[in-house]
C-alpha positions as CSV (number, residue, x, y, z in Angstrom):
1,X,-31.2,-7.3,28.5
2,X,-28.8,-9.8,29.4
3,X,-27.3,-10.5,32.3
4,X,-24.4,-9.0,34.2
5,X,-20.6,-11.6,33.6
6,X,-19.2,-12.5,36.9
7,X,-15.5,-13.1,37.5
8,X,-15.2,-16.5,36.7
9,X,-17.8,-16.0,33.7
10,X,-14.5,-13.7,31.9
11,X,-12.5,-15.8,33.0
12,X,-14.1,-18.7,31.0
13,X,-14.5,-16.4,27.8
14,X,-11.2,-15.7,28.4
15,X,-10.0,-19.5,28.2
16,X,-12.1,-19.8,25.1
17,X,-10.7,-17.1,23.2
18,X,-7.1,-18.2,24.0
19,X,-8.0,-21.4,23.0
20,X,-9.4,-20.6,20.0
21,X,-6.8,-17.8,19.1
22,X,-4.2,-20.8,19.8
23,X,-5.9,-23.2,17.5
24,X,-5.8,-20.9,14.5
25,X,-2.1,-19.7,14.8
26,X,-1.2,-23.9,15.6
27,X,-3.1,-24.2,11.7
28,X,-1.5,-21.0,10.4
29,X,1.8,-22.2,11.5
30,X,1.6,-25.3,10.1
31,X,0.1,-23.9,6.5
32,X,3.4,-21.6,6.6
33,X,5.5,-24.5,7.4
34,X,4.8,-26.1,4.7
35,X,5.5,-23.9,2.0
36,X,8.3,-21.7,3.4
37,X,10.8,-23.4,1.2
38,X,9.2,-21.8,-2.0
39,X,7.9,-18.4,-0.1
40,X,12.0,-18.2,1.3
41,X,13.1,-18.4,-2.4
42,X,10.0,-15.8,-4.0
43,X,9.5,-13.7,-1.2
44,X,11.9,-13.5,1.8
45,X,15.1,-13.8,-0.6
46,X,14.2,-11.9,-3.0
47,X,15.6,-8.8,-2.1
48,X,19.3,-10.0,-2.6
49,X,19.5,-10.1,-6.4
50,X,19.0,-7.5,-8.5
51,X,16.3,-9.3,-10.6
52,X,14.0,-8.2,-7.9
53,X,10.8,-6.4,-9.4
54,X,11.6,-2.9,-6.9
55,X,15.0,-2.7,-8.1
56,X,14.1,-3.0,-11.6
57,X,11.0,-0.2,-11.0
58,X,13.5,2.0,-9.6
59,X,15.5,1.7,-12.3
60,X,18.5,4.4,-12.9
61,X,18.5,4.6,-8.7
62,X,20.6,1.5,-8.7
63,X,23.2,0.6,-11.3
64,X,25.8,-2.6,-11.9
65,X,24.9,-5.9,-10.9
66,X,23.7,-7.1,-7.4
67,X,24.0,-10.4,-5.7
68,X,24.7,-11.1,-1.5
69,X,24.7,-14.7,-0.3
70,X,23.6,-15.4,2.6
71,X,25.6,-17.8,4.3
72,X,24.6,-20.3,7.0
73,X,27.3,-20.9,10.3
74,X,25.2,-23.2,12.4
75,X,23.9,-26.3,11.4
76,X,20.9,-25.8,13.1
77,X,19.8,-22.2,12.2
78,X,18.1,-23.5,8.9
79,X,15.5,-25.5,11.3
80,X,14.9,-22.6,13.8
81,X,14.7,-20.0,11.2
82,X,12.5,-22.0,9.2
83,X,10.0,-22.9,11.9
84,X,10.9,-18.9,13.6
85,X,9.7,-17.2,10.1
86,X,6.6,-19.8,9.7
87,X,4.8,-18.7,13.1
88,X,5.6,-14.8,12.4
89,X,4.1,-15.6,9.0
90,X,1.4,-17.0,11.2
91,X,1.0,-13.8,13.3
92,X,1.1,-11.5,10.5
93,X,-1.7,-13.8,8.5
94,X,-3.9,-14.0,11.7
95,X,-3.6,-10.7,12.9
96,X,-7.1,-9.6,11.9
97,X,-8.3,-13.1,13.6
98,X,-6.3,-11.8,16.8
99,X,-8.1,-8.4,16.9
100,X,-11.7,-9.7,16.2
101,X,-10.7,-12.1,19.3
102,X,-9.7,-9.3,21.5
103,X,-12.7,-7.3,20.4
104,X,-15.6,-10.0,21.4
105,X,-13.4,-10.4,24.8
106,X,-13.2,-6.3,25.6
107,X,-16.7,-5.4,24.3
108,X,-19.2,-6.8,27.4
109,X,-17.5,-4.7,29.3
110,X,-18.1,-1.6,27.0
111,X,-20.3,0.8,27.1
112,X,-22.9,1.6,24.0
113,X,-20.9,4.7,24.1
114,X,-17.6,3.2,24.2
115,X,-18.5,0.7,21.5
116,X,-19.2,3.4,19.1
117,X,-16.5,3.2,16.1
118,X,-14.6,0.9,17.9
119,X,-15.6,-2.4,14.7
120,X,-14.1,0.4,12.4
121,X,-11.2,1.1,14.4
122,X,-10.4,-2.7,14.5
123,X,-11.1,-2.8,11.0
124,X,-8.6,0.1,10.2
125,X,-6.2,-1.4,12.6
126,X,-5.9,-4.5,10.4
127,X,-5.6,-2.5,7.2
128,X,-2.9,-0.1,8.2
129,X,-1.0,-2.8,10.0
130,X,-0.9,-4.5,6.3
131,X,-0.1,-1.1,4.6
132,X,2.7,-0.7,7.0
133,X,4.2,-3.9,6.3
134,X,3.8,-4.2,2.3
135,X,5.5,-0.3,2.1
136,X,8.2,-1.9,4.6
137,X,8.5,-4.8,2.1
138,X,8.1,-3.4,-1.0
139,X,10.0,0.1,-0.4
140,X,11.9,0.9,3.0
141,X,13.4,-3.0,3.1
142,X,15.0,-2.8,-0.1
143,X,16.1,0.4,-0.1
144,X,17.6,-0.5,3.1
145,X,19.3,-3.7,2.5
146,X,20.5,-2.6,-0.6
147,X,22.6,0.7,0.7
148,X,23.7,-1.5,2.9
149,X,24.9,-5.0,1.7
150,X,26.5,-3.0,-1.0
151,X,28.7,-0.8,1.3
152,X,32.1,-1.2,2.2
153,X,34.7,-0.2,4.2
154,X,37.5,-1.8,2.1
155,X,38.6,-3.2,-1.1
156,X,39.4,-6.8,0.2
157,X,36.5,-7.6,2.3
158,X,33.8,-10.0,0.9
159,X,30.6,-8.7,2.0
160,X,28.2,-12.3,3.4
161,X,25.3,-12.3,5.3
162,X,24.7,-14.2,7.9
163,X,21.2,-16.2,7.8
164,X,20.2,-15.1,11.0
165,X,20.7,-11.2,10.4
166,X,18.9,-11.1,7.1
167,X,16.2,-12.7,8.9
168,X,16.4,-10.5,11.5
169,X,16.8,-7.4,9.8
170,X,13.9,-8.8,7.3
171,X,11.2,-9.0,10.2
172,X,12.3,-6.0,12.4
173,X,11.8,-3.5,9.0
174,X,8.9,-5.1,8.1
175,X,6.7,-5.1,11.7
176,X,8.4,-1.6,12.6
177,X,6.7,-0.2,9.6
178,X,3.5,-2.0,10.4
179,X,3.1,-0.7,13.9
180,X,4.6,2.5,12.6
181,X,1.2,2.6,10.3
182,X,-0.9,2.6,13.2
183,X,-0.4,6.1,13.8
184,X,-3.9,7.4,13.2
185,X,-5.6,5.1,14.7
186,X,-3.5,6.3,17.9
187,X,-4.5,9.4,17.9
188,X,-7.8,8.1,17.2
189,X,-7.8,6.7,20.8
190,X,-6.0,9.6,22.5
191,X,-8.3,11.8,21.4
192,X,-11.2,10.1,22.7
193,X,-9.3,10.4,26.0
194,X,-8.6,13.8,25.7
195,X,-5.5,13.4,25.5
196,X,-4.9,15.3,22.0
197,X,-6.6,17.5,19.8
198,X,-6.7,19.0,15.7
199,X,-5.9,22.4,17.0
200,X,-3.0,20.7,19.1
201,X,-1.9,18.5,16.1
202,X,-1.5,21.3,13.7
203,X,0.2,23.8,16.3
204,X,2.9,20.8,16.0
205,X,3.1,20.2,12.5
206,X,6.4,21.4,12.0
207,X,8.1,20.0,15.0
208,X,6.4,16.8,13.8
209,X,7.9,17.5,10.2
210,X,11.3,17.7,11.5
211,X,10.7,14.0,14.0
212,X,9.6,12.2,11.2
213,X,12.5,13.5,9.0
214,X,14.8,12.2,11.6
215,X,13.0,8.6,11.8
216,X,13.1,8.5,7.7
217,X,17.0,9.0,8.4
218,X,17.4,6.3,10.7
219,X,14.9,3.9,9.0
220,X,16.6,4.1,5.5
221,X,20.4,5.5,6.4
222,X,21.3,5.7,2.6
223,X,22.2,9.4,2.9
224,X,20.5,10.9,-1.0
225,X,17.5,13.0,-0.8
226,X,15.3,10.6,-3.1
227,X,15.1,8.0,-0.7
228,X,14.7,9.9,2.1
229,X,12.0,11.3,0.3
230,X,10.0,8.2,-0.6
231,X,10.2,7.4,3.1
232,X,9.5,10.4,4.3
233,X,6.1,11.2,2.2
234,X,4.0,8.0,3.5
235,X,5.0,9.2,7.2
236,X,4.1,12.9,6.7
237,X,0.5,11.4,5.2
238,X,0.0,9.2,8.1
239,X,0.4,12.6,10.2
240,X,-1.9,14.5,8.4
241,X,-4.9,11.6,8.2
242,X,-4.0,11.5,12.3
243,X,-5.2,14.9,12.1
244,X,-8.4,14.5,10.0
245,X,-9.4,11.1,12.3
246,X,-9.4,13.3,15.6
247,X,-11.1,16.0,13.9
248,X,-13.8,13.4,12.8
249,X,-13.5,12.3,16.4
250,X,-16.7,11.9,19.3
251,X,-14.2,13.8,21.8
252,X,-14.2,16.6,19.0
253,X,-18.0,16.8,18.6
């Protein structure tokens, strides 16, 4: 049986695992860094032409050609946005690495109980936190940027995108949808407080139907009932696996 931490013993895993967890977004950082030029023009940018491969899968949804520059207006947003989108890349790439830090620092302090599920619910963490940000990259960004860039108030005005509120736009979608993912694993943990239950889940199903229709809305403001739809669905599944995970949960037993 080992022996009880003291203060200052947490306090020097704590320095470790900050250490270590800084180390490995310094070499993340860097690895992004150095090929962001080619992952702006694949990835990040792809989105404002209509060559890219969602548009053409969606086929009939969007007609006539589509092409938004995105301008710069200060010389030195090209630097800071190209070292900003490196160390989110970073943070998105280590994110597993950050959890598994966060779990060896919370779990001598856990109970046998209390560590029960918990490597799964890390584990699940990490996966739906990717899930949330491909379908925000591959689905609700597009759809989104594309209603958008495209409308327009008038005849005469050019429609040009700043640099730094594609990028902005690009990341907020994209980690909304991966926190938004973590929805089960929420209830996972309030129902191991006692906080909610199956039976109190399903009583709310249909208030919960109409919230989620009203965050598809505001997510994806294009206004026709397809979209709205294809955002909709992955939401209204994420409710329903909430319910099965507290179901399936110790508080539940």
């Amino acid at each position: 049986m080992s022996k009880e931490m003291t203060f200052w013993d947490h306090l020097e895993v704590l320095r470790w695992s900050i250490l270590r967890t800084l180390i490995a977004l310094m070499v993340l950082f860097l690895a992004a860094f150095a090929v962001m030029p080619s992952l702006f023009d694949s990835v990040i940018l792809a989105p404002t032409t209509g060559e890219f491969f969602v548009y053409k899968w969606l086929g009939g949804l969007f007609t006539g050609d589509f092409k938004i520059d995105i301008v710069n207006i200060n010389v030195t947003a090209p630097f800071f946005t190209h070292m900003r989108t490196a160390f989110l890349m970073a943070l998105v790439v280590g994110f597993p690495y950050l959890l598994v830090e966060v779990w060896l620092f919370v779990k001598p302090a856990l109970y046998k109980n209390e560590k029960k599920g918990m490597g799964l619910a890390m584990l699940a963490v990490a996966l739906l936190f990717y899930l949330g940000c491909a379908v925000g990259y591959l689905l609700i960004f597009p759809l989104t940027f594309r209603f958008l860039a495209g409308y327009h108030i008038g005849t005469g005005i050019l429609t040009q995108i700043s640099l730094n509120s594609y990028i902005s736009t690009f990341v907020s979608i994209i980690f909304i949808m991966g926190l938004v993912f973590e929805l089960p694993v929420l209830a996972w943990v309030l129902s191991k407080f006692g906080l909610v239950n199956k039976q109190m889940l399903r009583k709310y199903r249909r208030h919960a139907i109409v919230i989620l229709l009203i965050l598809a809305a505001v997510i994806t403001p294009t206004g026709d009932p397809f979209t709205l739809t294809v955002v909709f669905l992955p939401l209204y599944l994420l409710y329903e696996v909430s319910i099965a995970v507290v179901r399936n949960a110790p508080s539940e037993a």
